[in-house]
N, C-alpha and C positions, 0 to 999 in steps of 0.2 A: 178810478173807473166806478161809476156808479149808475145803474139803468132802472127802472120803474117798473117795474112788471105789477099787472091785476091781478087778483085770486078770490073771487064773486067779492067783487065791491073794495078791497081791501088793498091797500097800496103797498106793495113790498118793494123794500128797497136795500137791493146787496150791495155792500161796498169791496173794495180791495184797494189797498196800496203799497206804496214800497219808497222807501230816502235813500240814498245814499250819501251819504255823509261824512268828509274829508277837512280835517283841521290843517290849514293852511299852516298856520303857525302855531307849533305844538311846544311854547315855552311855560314850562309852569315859576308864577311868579313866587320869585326867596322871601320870606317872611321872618323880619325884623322883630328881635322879642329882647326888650327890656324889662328890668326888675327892680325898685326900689334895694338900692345896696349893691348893685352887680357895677363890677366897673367898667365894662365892656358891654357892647351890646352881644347879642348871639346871631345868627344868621339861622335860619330853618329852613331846611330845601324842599320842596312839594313835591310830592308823585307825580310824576307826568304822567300826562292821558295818552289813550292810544289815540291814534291819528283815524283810521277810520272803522265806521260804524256802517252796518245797514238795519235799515227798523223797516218793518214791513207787518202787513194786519189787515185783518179783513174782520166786516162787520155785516150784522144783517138789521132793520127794521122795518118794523110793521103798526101799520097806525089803523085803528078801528073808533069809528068817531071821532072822540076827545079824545083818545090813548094812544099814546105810541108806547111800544116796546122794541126795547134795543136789546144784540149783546155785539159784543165787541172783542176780539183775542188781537193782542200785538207780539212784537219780537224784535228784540234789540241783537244782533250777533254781534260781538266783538272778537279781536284774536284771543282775547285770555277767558269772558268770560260770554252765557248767554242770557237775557235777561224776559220774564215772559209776565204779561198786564194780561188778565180780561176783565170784562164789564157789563154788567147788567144796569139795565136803565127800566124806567118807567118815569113816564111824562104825561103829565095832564093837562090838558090846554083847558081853561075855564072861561 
């Protein structure tokens, strides 16, 4: 969702969103590992991921003239863990 509001002359523009996000097929691939001298190969089993995730984040920018300025905060939830971005910008359009 994103809307445009004025503020004497000045274009602001909030953002928000939100994913939700489901791994269909949650197989993590075995990883073959060979060694010059090993007479066997080994097998290596992977962490499987979790299945699903929500990322969600909202942002704001404002553009004066040439300049826009951003910032940005996101969020990843997962069952085990939670993960958090933000972001500052500055843009020059020349």
């Amino acid at each position: 969702v994103s809307i445009v509001q004025d503020l004497r002359g000045m274009p602001i523009i909030p953002e928000f969103y939100i994913y939700y996000n489901h791994a269909l097929i949650n197989k993590a691939p075995d990883i073959n590992l060979s060694a010059v001298g090993m007479a066997e190969m080994m097998t290596i089993q992977s962490m499987t991921r979790e299945r699903k995730s929500i990322k969600t984040g909202l942002g704001l920018t404002i553009k004066r003239n040439n300049i826009h300025y951003s910032a940005r905060y996101n969020l990843e939830v997962k069952q085990k863990y939670w993960s958090h971005q933000g972001t500052l910008r500055l843009k020059l359009d020349l």
